[in-house]
N, C-alpha and C positions, 0 to 999 in steps of 0.2 A: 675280666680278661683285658677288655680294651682298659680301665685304670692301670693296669698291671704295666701294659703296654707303655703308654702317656708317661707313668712315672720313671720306665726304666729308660723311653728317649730324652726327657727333661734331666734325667740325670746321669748321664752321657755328656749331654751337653752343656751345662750348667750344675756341678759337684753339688750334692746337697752343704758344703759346708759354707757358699757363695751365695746359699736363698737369701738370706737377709742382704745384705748388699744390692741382689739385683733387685728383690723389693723396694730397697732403700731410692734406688737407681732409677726403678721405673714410674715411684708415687713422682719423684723430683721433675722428671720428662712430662708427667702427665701436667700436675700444678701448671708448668712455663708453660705449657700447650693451653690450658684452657686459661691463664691471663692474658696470655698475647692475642685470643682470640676476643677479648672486649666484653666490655657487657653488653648484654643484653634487652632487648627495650619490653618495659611491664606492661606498654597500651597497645592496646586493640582497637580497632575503628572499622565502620561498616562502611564502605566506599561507594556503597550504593547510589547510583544518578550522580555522583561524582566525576565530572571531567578534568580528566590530568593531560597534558600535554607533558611529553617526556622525549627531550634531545639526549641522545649517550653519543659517543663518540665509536664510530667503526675503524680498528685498525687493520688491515688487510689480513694482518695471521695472525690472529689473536683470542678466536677462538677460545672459547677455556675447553682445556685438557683435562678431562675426566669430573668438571664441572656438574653439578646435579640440577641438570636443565634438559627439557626433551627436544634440544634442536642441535644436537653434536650429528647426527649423521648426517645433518646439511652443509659437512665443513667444504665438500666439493664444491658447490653450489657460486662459490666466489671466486668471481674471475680474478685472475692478478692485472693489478694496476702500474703506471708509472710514479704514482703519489705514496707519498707514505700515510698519508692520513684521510680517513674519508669517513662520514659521520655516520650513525644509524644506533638503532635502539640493539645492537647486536655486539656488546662486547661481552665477557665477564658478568660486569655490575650492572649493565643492559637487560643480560639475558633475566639474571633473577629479580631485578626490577621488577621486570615486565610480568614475571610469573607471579610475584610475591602482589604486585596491586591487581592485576587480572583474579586472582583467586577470592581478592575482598573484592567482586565486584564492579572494579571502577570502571568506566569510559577513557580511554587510553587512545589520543592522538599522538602515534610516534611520529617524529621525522625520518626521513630515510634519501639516502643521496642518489638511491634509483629508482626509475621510472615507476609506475606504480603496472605498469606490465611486465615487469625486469620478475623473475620467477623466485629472487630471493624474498620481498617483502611478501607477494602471494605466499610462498609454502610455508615461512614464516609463519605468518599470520592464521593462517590454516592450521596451523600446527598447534597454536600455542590455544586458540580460539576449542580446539577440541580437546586440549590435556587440561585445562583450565575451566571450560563448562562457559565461557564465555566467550558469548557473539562480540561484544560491543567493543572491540580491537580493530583499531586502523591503524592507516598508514597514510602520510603525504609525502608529497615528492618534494624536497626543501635542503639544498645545496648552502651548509652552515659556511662553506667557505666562498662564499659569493654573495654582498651584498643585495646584489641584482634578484638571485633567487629568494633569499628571504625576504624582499619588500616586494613580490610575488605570491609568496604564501601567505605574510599577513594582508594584505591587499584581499587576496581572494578568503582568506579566512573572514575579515570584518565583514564583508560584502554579503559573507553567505545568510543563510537563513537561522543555523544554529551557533551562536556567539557565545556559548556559556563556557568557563574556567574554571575551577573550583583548584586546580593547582598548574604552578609550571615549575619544572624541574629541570633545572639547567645541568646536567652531569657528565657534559660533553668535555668537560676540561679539566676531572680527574685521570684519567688515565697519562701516566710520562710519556713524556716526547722525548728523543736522545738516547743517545748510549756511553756509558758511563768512556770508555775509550774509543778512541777512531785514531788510523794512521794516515797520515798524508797530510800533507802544507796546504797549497789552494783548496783541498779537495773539501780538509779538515775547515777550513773559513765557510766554504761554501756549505758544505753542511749546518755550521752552526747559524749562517746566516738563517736559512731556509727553516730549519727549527724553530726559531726564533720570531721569523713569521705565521709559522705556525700557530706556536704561542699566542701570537696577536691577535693573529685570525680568532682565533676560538673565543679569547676575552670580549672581542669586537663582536661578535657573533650573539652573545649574552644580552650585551648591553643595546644593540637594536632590535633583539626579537623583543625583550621587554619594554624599551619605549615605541615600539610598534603596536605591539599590545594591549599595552596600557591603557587608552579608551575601554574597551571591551571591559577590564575591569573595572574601573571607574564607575559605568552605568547598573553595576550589577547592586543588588539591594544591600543594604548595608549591612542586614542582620545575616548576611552570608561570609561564611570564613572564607576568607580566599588565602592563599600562601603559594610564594615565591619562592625557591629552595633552590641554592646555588651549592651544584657538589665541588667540593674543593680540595687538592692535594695534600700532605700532612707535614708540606718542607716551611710552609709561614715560619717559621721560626727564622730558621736560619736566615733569609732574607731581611729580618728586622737591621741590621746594622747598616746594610743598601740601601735602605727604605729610602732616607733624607736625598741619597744622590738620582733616587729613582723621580723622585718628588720636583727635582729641580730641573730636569729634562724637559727639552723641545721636540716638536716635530725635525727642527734641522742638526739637533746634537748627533756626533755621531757616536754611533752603536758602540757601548762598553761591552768588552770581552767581561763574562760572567762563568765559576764554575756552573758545572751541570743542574745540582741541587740549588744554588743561590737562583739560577733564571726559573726552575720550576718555581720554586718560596717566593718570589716576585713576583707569580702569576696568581698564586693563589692570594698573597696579603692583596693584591689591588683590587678581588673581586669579594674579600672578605670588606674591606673600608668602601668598596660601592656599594656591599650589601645595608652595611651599616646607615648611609647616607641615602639611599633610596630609603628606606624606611624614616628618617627624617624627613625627607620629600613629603610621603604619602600622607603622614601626621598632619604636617601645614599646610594642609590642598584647603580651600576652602572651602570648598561640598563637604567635606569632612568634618564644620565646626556646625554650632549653638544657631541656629537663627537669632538676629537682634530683636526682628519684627514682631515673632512669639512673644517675646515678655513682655510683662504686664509696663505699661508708660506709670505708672503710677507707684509713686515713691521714690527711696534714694537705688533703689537695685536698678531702674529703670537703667540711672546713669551708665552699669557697669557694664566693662567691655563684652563680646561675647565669649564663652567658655571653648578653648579647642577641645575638639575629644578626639581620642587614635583610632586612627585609619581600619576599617575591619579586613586590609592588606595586611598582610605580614610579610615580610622579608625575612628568610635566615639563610646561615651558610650552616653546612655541615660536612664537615672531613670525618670519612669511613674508617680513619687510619691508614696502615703500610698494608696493602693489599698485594697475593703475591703474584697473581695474574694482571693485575692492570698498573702497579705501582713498582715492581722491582723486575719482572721478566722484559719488560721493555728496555729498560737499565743496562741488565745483561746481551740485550738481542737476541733474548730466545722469542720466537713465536710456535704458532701451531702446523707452517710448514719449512720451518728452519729450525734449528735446534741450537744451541749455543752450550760447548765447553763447562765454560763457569756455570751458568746456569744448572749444568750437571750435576759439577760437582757440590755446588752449596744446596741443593735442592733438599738433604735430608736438613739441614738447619736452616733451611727457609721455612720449610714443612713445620717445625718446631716451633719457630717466631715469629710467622707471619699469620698473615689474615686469611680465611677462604673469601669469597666473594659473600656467600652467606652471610658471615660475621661482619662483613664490611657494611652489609647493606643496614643493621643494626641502628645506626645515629641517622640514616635518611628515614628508615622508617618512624622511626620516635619521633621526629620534626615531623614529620604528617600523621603522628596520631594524638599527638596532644592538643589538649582544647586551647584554644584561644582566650585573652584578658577576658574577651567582652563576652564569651561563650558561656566563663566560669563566674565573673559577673553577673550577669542576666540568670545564670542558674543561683542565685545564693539569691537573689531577689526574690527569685521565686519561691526559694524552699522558705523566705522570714515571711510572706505573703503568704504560705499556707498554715505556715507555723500559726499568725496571729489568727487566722480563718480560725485554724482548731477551738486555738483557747478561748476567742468568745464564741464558741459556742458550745462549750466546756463551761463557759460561766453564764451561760445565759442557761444551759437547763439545773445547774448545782443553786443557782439563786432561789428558784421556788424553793427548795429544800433547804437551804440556812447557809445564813452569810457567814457561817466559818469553816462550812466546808468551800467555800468558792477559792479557786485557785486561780493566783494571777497569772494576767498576759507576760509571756515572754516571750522572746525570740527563740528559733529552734535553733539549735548549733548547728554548725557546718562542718566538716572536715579539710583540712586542707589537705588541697591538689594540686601537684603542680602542674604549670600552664607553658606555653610556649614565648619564651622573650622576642619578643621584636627586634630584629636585626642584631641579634647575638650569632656568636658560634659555637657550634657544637659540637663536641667531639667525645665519644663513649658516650654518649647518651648523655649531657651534661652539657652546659653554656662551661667557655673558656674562658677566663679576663686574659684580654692581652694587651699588653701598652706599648701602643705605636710612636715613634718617634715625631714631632713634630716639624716640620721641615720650618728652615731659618727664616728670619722677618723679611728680606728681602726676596725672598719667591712667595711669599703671602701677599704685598704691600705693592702690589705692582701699578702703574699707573694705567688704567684701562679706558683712557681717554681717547678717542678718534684724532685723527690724523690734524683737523681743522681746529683745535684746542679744543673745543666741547667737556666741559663737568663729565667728568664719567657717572655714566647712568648709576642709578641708587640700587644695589643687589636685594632682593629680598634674603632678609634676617631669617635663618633657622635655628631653632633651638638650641644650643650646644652642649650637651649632654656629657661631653671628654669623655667618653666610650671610643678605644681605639681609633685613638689621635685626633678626635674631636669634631667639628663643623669643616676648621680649616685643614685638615687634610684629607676628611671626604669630598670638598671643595675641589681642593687638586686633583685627587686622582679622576672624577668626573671633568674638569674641563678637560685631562690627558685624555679621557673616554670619549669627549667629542672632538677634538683635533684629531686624535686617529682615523677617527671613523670618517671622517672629512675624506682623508689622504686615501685608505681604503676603499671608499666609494667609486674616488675618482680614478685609481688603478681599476677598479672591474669592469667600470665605463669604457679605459679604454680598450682591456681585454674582450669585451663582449663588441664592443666597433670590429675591433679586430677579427673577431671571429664571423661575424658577419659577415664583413667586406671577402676573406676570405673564402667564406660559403657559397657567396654572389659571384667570386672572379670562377670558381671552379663548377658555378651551373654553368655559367656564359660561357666557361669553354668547351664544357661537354657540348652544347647548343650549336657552340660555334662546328667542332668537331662533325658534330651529328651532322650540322650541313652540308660541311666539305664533304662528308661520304656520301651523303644523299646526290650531292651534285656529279661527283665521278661516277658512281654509280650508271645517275642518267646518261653519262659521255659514254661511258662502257658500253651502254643499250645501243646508244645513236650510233657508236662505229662500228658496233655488231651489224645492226640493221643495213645497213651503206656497205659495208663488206658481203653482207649474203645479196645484194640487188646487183650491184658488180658482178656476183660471182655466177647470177641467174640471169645477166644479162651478155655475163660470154659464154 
């Protein structure tokens, strides 16, 4: 009866002589749906006594809508702000982040831009600590858009008692900033301006929590994997033709007008070639080479240099792809207490083409489950070290019995696996090659001599690998990393003066205030007093 039913509403509304077609129709919807959704990562990892620290970026209504995360009935919970961007392990790609390593166990220090008594990180963290079986979820109080506050956290981070890293995940500067159109003259400048610091903000924010950190890592044992993992946008491309003019810019140039997608692809290529070049860095440390001392003085090898070996640091980037919660509804201006038009109407062929958060998180998970060079190294040593164990002693008991049953030593095979590249990027689960433009000889060739003529000091030599535009232009975009953060510095210096003095003028006047009333007051008393002795003495 109910088939009876089913068949005679299906074909009502779809003539049985149109099944094939809508077949046709809906295998074709499915296919594009599960391509656009990416692949999927084949490693698994026990995150167990694993310390991750994990910045994501909060945007005030951004919430994911119907997201499969168990903290959607907290969307009341956030106060509205005057900013548009304010950081925390709470967006989208945040949220299942935070689910997907809490559930392997790890140790998860999020940042978050409110007080650690502010009741969104408490219920938060409550939250996600009981749908996940795991305690060992915090939160600090660490303000990404404030210098100030971040050499604060790391300050009080280094100082404390538990210093251990096993990852840091920079993912605060996937999410768009902008919206594809805006109206209005000044209003529209002033906007882009402010984006645009934005932008920097977040890049600046990257590059001093990790050379903040950097000690910490440094001292940790060598045979420990550690990994740096920089989440990054999916526009790199389109900024490649900008690159060379991005390259050649000052602190005092002023600000190019940029479409929307070329300043996002600017933000990500600069943290894609930092990634690259920090992982150069780490390689040429020299706690990281050969001892000389160790080898034998005796012979012609005594003479030879000592051997570098790679950093047991890793550096990668990894872009999740077009996400439709954190990479295209921003675009449109829809959020989760605003609603946007367009956003509307494209929603069923966004639904079609775009990303869930789930599927996004795909290429960051993969970059932290894959073994490392020296992890997969040291395992292949080990497996030919048991290999040979076996066979003699395969041929030490076949010997007493005849030398033609004795079977030679060989090495066991290994399989290959593959490993995590050092300062590559990733994208679908896969390193990308991409070839960066080189900026012209005279932005390389500069004369970097002091004022008084002085030799400009000798740079230390790093390897050049020509991996996404090579030594010299990871060179550039790092000195562009520290003149920023110079300029930046000295802006929250004088923002936090300012807030001070400000602080200070407005106890002093309540103090003051509280006086004057405390003093009339007393006048009030004393011509009370004097009015009733008058009045008791007529």
């Amino acid at each position: 009866m109910v088939l009876q039913f089913v068949y005679a509403a299906v074909s009502t509304i779809v003539p049985p002589k149109y099944w094939p077609h809508a077949l046709v129709a809906a295998t074709a919807l499915a296919v594009i749906y599960a391509y656009a959704q990416g692949r999927q990562t084949t490693r698994e990892r026990d995150l167990h006594a694993r310390y991750i620290l994990l910045t994501v970026t909060l945007v005030a209504d951004m919430l994911p809508n119907g997201a499969d995360t168990p903290l959607r009935f907290v969307d009341g919970l956030f106060p509205k702000h005057d900013t548009d961007i304010r950081q925390g392990p709470f967006t989208p790609l945040g949220l299942v982040t935070l689910t997907a390593l809490a559930k392997r166990g790890a140790h998860i220090i999020a940042l978050s831009p409110h007080p650690l008594s502010h009741p969104v990180p408490s219920l938060l963290l409550s939250l996600l600590r009981s749908t996940t079986k795991n305690e060992n979820i915090f939160a600090e109080h660490c303000d990404l858009n404030s210098p100030t506050s971040i050499r604060k956290f790391c300050t009080s981070f280094l100082t404390g008692n538990e210093t251990r890293l096993d990852a840091l995940v920079f993912a605060h500067e996937y999410p768009s900033i902008g919206r594809i159109w805006f109206f209005g003259g000044h209003a529209r400048r002033d906007k882009e301006e402010r984006e645009e610091k934005q932008r920097e903000a977040a890049s600046l924010a990257s590059f001093l929590l990790t050379t903040m950190l950097l000690p910490a890592l440094l001292v940790a044992p060598v045979e420990r994997d550690i990994r740096i993992v920089h989440v990054v946008n999916p526009f790199y491309a389109a900024a490649l033709p900008a690159f060379p003019a991005f390259l050649n810019s000052t602190p005092s140039s002023p600000p190019h007008k940029q479409p929307l997608v070329i300043a996002e692809g600017l933000r990500s290529l600069r943290t894609i070639v930092l990634t690259r070049h920090l992982q150069r860095i780490l390689d040429s440390l020299p706690n990281r080479k050969a001892d000389p001392k160790s080898k034998s003085k005796e012979g012609p090898k005594a003479a030879e240099p000592p051997v570098s070996l790679p950093s047991n640091i890793i550096s990668v980037a990894a872009c999740p792809g077009i996400s439709r919660r954190d990479t295209v509804a921003p675009f449109l201006g829809a959020s989760e207490r605003s609603w946007s038009l367009a956003y509307f109407m494209l929603f069923p062929v966004l639904f079609l083409v775009t990303k869930t958060s789930e599927a996004a998180l795909q290429t960051l998970l993969h970059v932290l489950f894959l073994p490392t060079p020296l992890k997969r190294a040291q395992a292949k040593i080990d497996a030919l070290a048991d290999a040979e164990r076996n066979a003699e002693a395969e041929a030490a008991q076949t010997a007493s019995e005849s030398l033609l049953r004795e079977k030679p030593s060989h090495p066991g095979s290994t399989t290959n696996v593959e490993v995590v590249k050092p300062g590559a990027l990733y994208r679908e689960c896969a390193v990308v090659p991409l070839s960066i433009p080189h900026p012209p000889p005279p932005a390389r060739e500069q004369d970097k001599g002091d004022k008084k003529g002085k030799a400009p000091e000798e740079a230390v030599q790093l390897e050049d690998d020509g991996e996404y535009g090579g030594e010299a232009v990871g060179r550039a975009v790092w000195e562009w990393y520290e003149a920023r953060l110079k300029e930046w510095e000295a802006r929250d210096a004088e923002r936090v003066k300012a807030d001070e003095d400000a602080k200070a003028a407005e106890e002093s006047g309540a103090k003051e205030s509280s006086g004057t009333v405390f003093k009339d007051q007393v006048a009030l008393q004393a011509a009370a007093t004097e009015t009733a002795v008058v009045a008791a003495q007529a």
